[in-house]
C-alpha positions as CSV (number, residue, x, y, z in Angstrom):
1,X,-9.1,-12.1,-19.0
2,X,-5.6,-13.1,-20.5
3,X,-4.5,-14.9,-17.4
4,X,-3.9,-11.2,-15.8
5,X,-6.2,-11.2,-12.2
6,X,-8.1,-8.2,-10.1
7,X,-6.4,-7.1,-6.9
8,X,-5.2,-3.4,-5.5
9,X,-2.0,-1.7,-5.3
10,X,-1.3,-0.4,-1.5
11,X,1.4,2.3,-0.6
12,X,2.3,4.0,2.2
13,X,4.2,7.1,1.6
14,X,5.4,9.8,4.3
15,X,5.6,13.6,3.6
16,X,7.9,16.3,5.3
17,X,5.0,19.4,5.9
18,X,8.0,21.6,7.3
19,X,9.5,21.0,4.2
20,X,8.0,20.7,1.4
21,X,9.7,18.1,-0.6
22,X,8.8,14.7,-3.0
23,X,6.9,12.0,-0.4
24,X,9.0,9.4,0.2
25,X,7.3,5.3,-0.5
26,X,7.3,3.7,3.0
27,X,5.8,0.3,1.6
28,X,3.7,-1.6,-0.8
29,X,1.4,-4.7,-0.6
30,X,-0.2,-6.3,-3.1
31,X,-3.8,-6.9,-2.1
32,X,-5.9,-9.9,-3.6
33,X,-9.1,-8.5,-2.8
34,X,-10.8,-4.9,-1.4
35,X,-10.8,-6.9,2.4
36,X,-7.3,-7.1,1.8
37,X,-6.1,-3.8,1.2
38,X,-8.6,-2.5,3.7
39,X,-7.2,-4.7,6.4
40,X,-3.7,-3.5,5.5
41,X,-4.3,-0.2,5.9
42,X,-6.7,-1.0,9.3
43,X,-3.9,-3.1,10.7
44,X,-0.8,-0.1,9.6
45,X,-3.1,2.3,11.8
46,X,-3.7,0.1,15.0
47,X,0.0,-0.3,14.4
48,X,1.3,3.1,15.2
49,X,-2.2,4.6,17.0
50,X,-0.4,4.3,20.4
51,X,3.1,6.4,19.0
52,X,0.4,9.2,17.7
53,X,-0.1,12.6,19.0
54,X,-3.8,12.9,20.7
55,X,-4.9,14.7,17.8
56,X,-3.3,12.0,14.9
57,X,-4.3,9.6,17.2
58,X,-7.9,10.1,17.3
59,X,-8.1,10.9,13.6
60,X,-6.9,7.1,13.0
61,X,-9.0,5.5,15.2
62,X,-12.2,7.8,13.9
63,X,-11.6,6.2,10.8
64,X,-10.9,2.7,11.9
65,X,-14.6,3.1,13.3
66,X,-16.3,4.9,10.6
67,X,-14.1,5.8,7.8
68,X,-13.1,2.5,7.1
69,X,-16.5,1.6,6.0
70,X,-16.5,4.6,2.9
71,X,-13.1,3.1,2.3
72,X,-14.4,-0.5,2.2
73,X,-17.3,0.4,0.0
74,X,-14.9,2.3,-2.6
75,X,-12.6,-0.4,-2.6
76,X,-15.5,-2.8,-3.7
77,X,-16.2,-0.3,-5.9
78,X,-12.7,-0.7,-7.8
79,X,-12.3,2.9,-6.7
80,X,-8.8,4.5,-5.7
81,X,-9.1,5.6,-2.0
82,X,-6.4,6.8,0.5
83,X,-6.2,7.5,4.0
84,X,-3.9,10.3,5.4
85,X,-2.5,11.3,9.4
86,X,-0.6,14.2,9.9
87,X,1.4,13.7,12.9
88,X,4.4,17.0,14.2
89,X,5.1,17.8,10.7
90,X,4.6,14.6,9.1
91,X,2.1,13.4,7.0
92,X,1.5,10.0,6.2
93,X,-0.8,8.6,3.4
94,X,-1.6,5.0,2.5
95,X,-3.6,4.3,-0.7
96,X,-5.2,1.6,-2.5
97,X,-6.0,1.6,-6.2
98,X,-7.9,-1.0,-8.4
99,X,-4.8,-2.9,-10.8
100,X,-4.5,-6.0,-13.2
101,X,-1.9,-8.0,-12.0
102,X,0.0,-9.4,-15.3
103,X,1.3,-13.1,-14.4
104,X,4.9,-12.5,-13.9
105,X,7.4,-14.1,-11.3
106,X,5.9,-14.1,-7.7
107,X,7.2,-10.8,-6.6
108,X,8.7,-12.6,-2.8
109,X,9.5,-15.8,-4.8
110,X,12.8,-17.4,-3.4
111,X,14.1,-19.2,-6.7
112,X,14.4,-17.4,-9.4
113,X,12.2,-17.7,-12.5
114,X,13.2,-20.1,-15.4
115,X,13.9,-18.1,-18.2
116,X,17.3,-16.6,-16.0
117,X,18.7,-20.0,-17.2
118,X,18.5,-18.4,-20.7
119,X,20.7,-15.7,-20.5
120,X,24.6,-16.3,-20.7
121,X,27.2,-13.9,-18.3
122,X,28.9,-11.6,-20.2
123,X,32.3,-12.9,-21.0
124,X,35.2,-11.1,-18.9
125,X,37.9,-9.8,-20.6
């Protein structure tokens, strides 16, 4: 397919609900395969589970036992899913969605890509 390859995009925004205002993006992750983005959200919940209200708390962990397998399946589907947790006034959302990576520069690569050696600094004046 033109060198470009299957994976999923994952976010995780956060939402004022006191305040109605734009989310704000948290983080991304570039998932290879639907296990991948699955995990990543799985491993974001377990992460903050014990910070959570009672309520928020056993929303996350109901769908770490059951949810997570309607997200699997949509994900293997190369269907867009997302998980939510509202938590005193705060909502946050992670989602995965089906993408073609194009085969660009490694997006945590340490050196950068050859063709920076074609372009010439301005001249100062």
């Amino acid at each position: 397919m033109n060198g470009y390859t299957r994976g999923f995009w994952c976010e995780c925004w956060t939402e004022d609900l006191t305040h109605p205002e734009h989310p704000s993006l948290r983080g991304s992750f570039d998932a290879h395969s639907a296990g991948q983005a699955d995990r990543w959200i799985a491993i974001a919940l377990r992460t903050i589970t014990p910070a959570l209200d009672p309520r928020a708390s056993d929303e996350a962990w109901e769908w770490l036992y059951d949810g997570r397998i309607e997200t699997r399946r949509a994900l293997l589907c190369s269907e867009p899913c997302s998980v939510s947790i509202d938590q005193s006034g705060t909502r946050i959302t992670w989602t995965a969605r089906p993408v073609l990576f194009l085969p660009l520069a490694h997006r945590q690569g340490i050196e950068l890509p050859a063709c920076t050696n074609d372009f010439k600094p301005h001249a100062s004046y």
